[in-house]
PLY file of the C-alpha trace (Angstrom):
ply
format ascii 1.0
element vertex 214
property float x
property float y
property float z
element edge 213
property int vertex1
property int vertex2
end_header
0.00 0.00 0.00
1.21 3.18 -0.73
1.91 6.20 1.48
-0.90 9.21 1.21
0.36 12.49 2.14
-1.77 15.76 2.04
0.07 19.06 1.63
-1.06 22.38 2.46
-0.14 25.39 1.59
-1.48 28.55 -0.09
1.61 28.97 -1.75
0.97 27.24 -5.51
4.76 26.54 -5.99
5.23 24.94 -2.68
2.50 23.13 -3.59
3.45 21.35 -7.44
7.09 21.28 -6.74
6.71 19.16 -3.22
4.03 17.23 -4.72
6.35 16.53 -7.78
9.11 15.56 -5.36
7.44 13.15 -3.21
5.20 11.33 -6.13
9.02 10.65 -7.98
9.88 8.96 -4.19
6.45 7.06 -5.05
4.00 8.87 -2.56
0.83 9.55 -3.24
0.27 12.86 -2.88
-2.69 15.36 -2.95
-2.65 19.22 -2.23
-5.04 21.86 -1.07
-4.34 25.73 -0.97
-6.38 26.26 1.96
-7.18 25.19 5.18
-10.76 24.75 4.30
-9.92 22.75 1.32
-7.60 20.34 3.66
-10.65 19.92 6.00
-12.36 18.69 3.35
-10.27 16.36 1.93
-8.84 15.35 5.01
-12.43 14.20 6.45
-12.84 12.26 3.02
-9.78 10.17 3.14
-7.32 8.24 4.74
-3.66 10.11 4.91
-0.17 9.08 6.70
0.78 12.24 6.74
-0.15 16.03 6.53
2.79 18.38 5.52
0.62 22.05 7.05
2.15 25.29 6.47
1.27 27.48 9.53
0.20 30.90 7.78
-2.70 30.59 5.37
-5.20 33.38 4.64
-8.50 31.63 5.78
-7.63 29.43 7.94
-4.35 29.14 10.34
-2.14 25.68 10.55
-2.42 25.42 13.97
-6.48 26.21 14.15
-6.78 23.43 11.05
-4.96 21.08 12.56
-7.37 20.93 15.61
-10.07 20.98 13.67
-8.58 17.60 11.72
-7.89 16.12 15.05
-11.42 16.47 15.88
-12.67 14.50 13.11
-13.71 10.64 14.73
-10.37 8.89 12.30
-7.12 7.33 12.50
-5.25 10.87 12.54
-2.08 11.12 10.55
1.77 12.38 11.17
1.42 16.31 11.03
4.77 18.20 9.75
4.71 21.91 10.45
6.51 24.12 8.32
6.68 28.15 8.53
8.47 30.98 7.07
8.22 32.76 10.45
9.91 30.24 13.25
10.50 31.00 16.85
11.30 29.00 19.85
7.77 29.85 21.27
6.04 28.08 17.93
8.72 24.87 17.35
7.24 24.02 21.35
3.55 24.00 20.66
4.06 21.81 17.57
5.89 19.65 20.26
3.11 20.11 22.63
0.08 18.76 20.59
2.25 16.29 19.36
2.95 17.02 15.81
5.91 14.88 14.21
8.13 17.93 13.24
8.59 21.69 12.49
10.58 22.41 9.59
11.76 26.05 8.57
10.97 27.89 5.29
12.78 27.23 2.48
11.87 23.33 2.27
14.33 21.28 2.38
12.84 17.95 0.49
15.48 15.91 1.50
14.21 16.63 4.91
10.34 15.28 4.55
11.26 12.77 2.69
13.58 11.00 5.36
10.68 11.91 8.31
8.40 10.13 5.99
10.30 7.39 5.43
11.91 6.92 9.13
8.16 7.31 10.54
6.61 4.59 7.49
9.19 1.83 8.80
7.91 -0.42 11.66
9.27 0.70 15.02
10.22 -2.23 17.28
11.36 -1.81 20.69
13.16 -5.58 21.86
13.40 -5.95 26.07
14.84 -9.53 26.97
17.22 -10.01 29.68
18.34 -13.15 28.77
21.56 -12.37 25.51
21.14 -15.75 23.63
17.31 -15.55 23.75
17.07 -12.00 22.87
19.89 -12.51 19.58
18.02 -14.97 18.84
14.99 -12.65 18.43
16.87 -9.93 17.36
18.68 -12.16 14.65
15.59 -12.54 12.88
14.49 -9.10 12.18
17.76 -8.53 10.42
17.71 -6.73 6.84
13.51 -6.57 7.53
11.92 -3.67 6.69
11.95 -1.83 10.52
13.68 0.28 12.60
15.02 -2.04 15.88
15.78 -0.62 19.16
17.37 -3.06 22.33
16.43 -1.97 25.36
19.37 -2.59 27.73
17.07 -2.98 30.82
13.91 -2.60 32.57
14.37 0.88 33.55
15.31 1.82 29.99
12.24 -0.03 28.53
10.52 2.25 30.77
11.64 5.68 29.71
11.65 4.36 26.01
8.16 3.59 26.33
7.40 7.13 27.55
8.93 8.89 24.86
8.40 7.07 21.79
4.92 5.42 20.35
6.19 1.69 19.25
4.27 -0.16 16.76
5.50 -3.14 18.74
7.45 -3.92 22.43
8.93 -7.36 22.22
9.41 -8.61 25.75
10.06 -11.97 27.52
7.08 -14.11 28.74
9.32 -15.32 31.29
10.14 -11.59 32.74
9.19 -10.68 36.21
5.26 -10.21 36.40
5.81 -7.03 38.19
7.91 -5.74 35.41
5.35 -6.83 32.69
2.07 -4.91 34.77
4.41 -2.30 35.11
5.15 -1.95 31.13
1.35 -2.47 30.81
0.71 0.86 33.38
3.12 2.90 31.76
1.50 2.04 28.16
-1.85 2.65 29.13
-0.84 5.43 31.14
0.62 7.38 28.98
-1.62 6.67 25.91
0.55 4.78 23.60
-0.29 2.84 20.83
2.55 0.45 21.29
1.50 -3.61 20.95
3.11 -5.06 23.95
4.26 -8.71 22.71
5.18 -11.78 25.13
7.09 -14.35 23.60
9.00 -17.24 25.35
11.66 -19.55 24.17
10.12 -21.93 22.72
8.07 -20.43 20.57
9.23 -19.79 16.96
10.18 -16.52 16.19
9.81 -16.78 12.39
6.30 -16.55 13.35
6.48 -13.42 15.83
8.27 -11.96 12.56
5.34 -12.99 10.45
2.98 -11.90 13.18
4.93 -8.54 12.59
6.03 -7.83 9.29
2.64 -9.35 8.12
4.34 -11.04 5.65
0 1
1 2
2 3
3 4
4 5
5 6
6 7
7 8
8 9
9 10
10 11
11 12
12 13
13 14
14 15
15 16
16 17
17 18
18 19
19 20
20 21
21 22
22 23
23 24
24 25
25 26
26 27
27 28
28 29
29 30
30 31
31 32
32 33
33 34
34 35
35 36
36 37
37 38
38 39
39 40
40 41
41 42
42 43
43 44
44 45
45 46
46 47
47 48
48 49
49 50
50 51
51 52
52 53
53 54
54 55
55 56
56 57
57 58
58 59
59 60
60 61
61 62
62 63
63 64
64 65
65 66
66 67
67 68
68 69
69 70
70 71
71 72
72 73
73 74
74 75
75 76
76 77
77 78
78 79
79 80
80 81
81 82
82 83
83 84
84 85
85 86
86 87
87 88
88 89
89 90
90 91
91 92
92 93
93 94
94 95
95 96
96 97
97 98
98 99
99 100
100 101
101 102
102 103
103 104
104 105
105 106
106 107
107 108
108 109
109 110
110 111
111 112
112 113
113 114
114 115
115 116
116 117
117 118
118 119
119 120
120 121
121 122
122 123
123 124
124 125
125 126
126 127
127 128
128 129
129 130
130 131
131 132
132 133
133 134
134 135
135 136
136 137
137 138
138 139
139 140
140 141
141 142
142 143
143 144
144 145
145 146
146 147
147 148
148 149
149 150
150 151
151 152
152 153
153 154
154 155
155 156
156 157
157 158
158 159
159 160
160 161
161 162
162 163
163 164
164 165
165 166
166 167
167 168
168 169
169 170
170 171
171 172
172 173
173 174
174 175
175 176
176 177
177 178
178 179
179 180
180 181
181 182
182 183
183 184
184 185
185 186
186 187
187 188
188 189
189 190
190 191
191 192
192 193
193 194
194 195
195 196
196 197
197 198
198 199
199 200
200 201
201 202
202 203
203 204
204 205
205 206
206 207
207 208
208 209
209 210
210 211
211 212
212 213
């Protein structure tokens, strides 16, 4: 399936020069000039990401982008970009939880690697145990994702905290205190991580399947 992005900006060469860009990195790619147009089209369809620029006569990035967040969807990866940064603005984008703020003039280069970094499966590995947890970790090489090792509990922990996993790998076997703990902070803290137990005897081509969906 391909990746949808939705720019918006009132600017028309902004506009058919990023949308040439990422359609040659095979996106698919749709554009509206206005925040009322993006509204639209945004309630209409499915998108992984919305690259917003934050000054636009009718409607202001910041004011569409909470309207978008109030439509009842699967909300995509919002990238911020401006011609007038400051400090004050790069720490709201941070603060509803946008994916980036980029500065005016584009750099392509730039979305493109967000795009790509954030369209890779994220998967966080805690396992105490070295010859178990190679064993996992073995498997997932040259896949398609971006691997982390946590190198113990308390690092799983602030991990979890700071980054939204697609998946947590951790041992079956673990201490249940550690494993309600890891549920807590998950549910706590809103994440849309997929906590995974998995033991040693279990085959982990199949976790990888389970995964990869392959």
């Amino acid at each position: 399936m391909s990746i949808r992005v939705l720019i918006v900006d009132d600017h028309p060469a902004i506009r058919s020069t990023m949308m040439d860009i990422l359609k040659s990195e095979g996106l698919e790619v749709e554009i509206a000039e206005n925040g009322t147009t993006a509204l639209k089209i945004y309630s209409e369809k499915e998108f992984a990401f919305v690259l917003m620029d934050m000054q636009m006569p009718d409607i202001k990035g910041f004011d569409t982008y909470r309207q978008m967040l109030a439509i009842p969807k699967k909300h995509a990866e919002f990238i911020f970009i401006s011609a007038f940064a400051t400090p004050e603005l790069e720490k709201k984008t941070k603060e509803l939880g946008c994916l980036a703020f980029l500065h005016k003039p584009i750099r392509a280069e730039e979305v493109i690697k967000l795009i790509r970094s954030k369209s890779l499966l994220s998967v966080l590995v805690y396992i105490s145990n070295e010859r178990f947890r190679n064993k996992v970790v073995k498997n997932f090489q040259n896949e398609n994702c971006n691997l982390e090792i946590a190198s113990d509990f308390d690092e799983t922990l602030i991990l979890i905290r700071q980054i939204d996993y697609n998946y947590l790998i951790i041992d079956e076997d673990s201490f249940s205190s550690e494993q309600d703990r890891i549920k807590s902070s998950l549910h706590l803290s809103g994440s849309h991580t997929e906590l995974i137990l998995i033991n040693e005897d279990e085959s982990t081509d199949l976790l990888k399947e389970q995964i990869l969906q392959i």
